[in-house]
MMTF fields as JSON, N, C-alpha, C and O atoms, coordinates in Angstrom:
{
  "mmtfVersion": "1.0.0",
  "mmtfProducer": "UNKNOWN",
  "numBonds": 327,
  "numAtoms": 328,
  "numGroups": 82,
  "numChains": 1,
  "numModels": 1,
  "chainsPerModel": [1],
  "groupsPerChain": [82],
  "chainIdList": ["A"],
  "bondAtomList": [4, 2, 8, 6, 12, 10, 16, 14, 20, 18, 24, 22, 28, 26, 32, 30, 36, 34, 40, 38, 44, 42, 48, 46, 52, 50, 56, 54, 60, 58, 64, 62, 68, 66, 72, 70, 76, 74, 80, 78, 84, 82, 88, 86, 92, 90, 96, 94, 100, 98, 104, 102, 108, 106, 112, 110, 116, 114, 120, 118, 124, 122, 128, 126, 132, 130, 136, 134, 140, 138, 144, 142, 148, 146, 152, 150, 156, 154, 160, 158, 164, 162, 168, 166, 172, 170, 176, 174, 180, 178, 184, 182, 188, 186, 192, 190, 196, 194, 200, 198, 204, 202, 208, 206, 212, 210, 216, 214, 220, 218, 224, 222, 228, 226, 232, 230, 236, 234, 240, 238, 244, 242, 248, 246, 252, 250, 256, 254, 260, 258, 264, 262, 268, 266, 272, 270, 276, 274, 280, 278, 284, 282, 288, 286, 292, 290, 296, 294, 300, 298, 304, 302, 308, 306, 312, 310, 316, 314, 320, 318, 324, 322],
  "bondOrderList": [1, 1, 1, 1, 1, 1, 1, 1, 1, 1, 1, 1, 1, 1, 1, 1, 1, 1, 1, 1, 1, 1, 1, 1, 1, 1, 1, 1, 1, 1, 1, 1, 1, 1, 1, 1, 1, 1, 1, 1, 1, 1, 1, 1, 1, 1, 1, 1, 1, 1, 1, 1, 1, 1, 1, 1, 1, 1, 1, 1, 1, 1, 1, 1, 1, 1, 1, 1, 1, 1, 1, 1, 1, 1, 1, 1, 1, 1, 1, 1, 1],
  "groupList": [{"groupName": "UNK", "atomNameList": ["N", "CA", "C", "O"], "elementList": ["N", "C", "C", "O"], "formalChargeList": [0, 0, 0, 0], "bondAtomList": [1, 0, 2, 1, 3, 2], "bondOrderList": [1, 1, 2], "singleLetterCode": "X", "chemCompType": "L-PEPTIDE LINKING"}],
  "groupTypeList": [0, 0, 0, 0, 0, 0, 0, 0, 0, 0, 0, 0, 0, 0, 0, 0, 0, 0, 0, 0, 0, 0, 0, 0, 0, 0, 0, 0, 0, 0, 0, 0, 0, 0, 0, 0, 0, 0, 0, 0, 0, 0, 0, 0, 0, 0, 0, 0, 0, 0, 0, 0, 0, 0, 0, 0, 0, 0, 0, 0, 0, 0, 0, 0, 0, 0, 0, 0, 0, 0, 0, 0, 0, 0, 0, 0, 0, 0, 0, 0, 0, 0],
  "groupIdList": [1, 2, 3, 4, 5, 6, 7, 8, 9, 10, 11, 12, 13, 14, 15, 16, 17, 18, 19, 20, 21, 22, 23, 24, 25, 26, 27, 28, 29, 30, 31, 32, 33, 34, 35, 36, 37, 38, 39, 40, 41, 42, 43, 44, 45, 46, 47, 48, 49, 50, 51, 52, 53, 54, 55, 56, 57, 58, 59, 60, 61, 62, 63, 64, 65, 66, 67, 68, 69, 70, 71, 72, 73, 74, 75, 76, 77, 78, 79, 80, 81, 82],
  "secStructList": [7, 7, 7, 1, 7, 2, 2, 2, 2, 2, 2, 2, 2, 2, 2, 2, 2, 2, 2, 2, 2, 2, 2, 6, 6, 6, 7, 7, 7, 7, 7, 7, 7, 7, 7, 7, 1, 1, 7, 7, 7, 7, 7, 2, 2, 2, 2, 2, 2, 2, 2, 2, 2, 2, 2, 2, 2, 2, 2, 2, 2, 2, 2, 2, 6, 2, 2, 2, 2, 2, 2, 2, 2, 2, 2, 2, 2, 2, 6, 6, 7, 7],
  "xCoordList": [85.483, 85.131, 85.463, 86.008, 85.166, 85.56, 85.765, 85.608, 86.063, 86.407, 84.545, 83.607, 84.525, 83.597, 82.734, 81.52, 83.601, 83.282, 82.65, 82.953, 81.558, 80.742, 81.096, 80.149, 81.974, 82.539, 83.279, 82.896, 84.197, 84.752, 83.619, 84.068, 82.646, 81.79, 80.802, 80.574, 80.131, 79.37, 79.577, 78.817, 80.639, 81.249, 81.386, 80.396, 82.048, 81.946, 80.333, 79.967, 79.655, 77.615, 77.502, 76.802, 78.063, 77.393, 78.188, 77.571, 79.442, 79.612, 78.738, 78.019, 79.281, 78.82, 76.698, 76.066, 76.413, 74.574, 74.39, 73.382, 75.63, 75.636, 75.99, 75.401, 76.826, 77.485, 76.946, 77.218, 75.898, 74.487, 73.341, 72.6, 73.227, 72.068, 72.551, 71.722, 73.865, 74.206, 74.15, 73.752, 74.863, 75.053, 73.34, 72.962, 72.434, 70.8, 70.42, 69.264, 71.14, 70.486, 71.552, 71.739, 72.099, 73.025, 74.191, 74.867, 74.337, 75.652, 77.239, 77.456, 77.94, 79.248, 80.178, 81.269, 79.651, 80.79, 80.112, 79.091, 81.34, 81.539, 81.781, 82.373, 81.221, 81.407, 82.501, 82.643, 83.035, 84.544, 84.09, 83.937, 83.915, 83.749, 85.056, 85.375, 85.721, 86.25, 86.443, 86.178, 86.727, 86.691, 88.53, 89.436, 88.258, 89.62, 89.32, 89.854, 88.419, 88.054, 89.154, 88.854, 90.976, 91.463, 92.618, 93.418, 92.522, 93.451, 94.401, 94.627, 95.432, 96.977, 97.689, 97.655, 98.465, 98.973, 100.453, 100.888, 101.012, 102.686, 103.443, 104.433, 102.797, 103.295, 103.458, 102.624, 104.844, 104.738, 104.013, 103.41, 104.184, 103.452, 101.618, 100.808, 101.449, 99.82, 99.32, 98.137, 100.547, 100.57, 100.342, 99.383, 101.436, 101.791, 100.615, 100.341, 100.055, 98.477, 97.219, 96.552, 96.863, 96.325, 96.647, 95.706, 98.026, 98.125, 97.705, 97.007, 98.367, 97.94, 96.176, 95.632, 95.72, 94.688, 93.794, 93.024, 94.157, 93.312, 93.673, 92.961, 94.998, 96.134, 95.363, 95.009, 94.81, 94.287, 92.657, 92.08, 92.044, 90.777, 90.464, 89.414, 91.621, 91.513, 91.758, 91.368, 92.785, 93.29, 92.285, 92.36, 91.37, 90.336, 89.196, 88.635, 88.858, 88.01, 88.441, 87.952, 89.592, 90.165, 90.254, 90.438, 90.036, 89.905, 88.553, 88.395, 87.26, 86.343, 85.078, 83.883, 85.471, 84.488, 84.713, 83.701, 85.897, 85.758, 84.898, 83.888, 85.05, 84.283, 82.693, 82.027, 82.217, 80.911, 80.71, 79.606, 81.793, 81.498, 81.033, 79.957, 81.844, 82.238, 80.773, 80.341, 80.287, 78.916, 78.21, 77.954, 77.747, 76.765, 77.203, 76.19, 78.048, 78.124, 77.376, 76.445, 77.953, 77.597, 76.014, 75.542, 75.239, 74.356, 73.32, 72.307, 74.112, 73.241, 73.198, 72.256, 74.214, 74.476, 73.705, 73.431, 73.419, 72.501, 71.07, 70.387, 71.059, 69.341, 69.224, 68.192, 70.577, 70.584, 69.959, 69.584, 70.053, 70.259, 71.069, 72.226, 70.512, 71.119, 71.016, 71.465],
  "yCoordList": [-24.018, -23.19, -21.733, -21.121, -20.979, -19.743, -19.797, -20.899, -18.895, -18.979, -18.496, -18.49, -18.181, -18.258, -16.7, -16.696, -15.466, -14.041, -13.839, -14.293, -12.844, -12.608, -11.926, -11.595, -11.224, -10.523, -11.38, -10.995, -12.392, -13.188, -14.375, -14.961, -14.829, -15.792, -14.934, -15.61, -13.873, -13.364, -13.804, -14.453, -13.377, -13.354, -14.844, -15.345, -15.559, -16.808, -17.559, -18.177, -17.034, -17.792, -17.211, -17.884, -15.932, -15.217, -16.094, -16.275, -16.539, -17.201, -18.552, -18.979, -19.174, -20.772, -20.455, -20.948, -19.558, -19.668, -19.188, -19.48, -18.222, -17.318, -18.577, -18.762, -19.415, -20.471, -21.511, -22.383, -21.826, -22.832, -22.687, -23.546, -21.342, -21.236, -21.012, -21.071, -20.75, -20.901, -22.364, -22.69, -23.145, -24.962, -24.808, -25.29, -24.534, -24.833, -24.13, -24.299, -23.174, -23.291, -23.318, -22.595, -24.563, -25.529, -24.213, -24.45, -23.138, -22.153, -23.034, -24.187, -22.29, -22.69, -22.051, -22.528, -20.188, -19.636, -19.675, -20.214, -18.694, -19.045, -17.496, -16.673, -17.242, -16.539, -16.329, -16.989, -15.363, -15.527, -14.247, -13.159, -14.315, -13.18, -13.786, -14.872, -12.051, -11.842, -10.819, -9.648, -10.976, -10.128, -9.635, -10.311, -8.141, -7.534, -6.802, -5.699, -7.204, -5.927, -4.779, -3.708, -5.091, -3.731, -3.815, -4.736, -2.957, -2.372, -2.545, -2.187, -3.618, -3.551, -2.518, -2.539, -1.439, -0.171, -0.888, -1.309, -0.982, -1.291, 0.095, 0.235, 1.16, 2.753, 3.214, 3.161, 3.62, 4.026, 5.489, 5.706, 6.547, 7.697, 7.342, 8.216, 6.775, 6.475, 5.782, 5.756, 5.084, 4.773, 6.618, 7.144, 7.056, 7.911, 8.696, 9.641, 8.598, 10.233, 9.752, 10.588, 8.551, 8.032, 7.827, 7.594, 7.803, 8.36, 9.871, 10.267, 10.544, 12.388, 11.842, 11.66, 11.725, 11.465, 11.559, 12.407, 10.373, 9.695, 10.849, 11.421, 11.106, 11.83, 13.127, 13.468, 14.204, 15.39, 15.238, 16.095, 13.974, 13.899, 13.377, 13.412, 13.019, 12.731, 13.548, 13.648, 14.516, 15.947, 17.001, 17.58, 17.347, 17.623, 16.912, 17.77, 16.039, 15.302, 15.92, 16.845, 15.1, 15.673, 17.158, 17.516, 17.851, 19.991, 19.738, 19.908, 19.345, 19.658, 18.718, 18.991, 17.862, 16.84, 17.754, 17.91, 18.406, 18.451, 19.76, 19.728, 20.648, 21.749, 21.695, 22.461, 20.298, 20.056, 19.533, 19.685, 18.889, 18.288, 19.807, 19.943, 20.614, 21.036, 22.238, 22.324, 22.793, 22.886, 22.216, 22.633, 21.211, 20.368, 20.142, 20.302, 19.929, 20.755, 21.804, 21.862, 22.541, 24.118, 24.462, 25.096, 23.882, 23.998, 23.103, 23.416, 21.824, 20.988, 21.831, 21.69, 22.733, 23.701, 24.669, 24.844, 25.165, 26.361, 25.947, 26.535, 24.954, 24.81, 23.731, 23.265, 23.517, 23.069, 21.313, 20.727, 20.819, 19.238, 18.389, 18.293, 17.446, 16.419, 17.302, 16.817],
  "zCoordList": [10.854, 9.723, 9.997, 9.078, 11.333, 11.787, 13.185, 13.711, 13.851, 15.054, 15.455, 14.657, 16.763, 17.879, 17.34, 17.142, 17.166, 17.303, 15.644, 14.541, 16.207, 14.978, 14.516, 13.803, 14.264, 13.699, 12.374, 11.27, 12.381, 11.602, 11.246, 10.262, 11.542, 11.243, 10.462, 9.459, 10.384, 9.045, 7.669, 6.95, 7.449, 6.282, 6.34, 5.805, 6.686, 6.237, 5.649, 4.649, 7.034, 6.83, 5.579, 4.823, 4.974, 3.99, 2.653, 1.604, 2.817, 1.41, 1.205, 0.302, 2.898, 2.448, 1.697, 0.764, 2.629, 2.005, 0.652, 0.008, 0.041, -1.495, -2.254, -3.319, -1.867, -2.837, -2.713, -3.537, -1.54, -2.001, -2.627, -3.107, -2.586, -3.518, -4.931, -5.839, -5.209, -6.558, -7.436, -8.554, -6.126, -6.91, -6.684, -7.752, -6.15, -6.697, -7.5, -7.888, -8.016, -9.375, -10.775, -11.754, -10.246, -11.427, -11.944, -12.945, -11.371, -11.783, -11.786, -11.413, -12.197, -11.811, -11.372, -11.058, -11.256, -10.716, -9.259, -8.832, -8.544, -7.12, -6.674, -7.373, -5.391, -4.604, -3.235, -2.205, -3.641, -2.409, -1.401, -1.957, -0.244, 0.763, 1.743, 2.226, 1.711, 2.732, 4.133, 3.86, 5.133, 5.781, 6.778, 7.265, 6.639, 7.751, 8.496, 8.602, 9.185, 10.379, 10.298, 9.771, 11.041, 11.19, 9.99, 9.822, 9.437, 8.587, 9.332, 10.488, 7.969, 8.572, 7.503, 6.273, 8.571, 8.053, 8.076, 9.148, 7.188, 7.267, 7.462, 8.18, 6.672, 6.495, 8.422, 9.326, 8.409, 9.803, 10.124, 11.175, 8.951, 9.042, 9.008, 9.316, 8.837, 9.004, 10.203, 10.545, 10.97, 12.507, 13.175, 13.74, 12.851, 13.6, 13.105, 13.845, 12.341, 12.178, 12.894, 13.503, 12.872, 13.99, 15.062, 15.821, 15.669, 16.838, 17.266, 18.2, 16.27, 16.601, 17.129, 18.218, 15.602, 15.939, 17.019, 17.468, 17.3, 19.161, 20.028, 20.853, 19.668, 21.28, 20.956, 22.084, 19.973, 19.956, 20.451, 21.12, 19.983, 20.077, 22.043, 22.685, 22.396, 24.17, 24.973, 26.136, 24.057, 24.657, 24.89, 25.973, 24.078, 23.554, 24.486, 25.167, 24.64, 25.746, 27.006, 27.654, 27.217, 28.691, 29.417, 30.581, 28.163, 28.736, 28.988, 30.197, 28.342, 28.037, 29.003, 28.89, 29.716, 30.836, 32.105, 32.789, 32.554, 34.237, 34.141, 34.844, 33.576, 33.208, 33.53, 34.225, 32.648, 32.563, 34.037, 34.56, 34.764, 36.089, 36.925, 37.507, 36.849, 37.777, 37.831, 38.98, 37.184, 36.319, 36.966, 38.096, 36.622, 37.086, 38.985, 39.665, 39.551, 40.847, 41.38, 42.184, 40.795, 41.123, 41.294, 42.237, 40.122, 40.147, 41.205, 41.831, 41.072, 42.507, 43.779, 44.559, 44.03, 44.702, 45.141, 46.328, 44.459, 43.522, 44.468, 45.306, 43.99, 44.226, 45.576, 46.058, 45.986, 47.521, 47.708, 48.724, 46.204, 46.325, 46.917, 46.509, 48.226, 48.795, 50.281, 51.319]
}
């Protein structure tokens, strides 16, 4: 019926239980759930802005952690911890 990951099995539990409680109470339309976790982008410029994306937001990470390391050093330092 779905594979193993809950991610793709929600959506399925959620039609088959929406479309049993409909046949109980004698309906006839029907409920369709689907699911796409990741957006398929065919557009190559929308690849490429989510690349910027990530690549500015890691760039951005990567200036901004050793700093805080190096900080938090200093100060163990400071006060002569270990």
């Amino acid at each position: 019926m779905c594979s193993a990951e809950p991610i793709n099995c929600f959506p399925m539990l959620v039609n088959i239980l929406s479309n049993t409680f409909l046949r109980l109470f004698n309906s006839t339309a029907r409920i369709r759930v689907w699911n796409e976790p990741f957006s398929r982008t065919q557009n190559p410029d929308l690849k490429r802005d989510d690349f910027l994306i990530c690549l500015s937001y890691m760039l951005i990470l990567a200036a901004g952690l050793p700093p805080y390391f190096a900080v938090s050093s200093m100060e163990d330092y400071k006060v002569k911890s270990m």
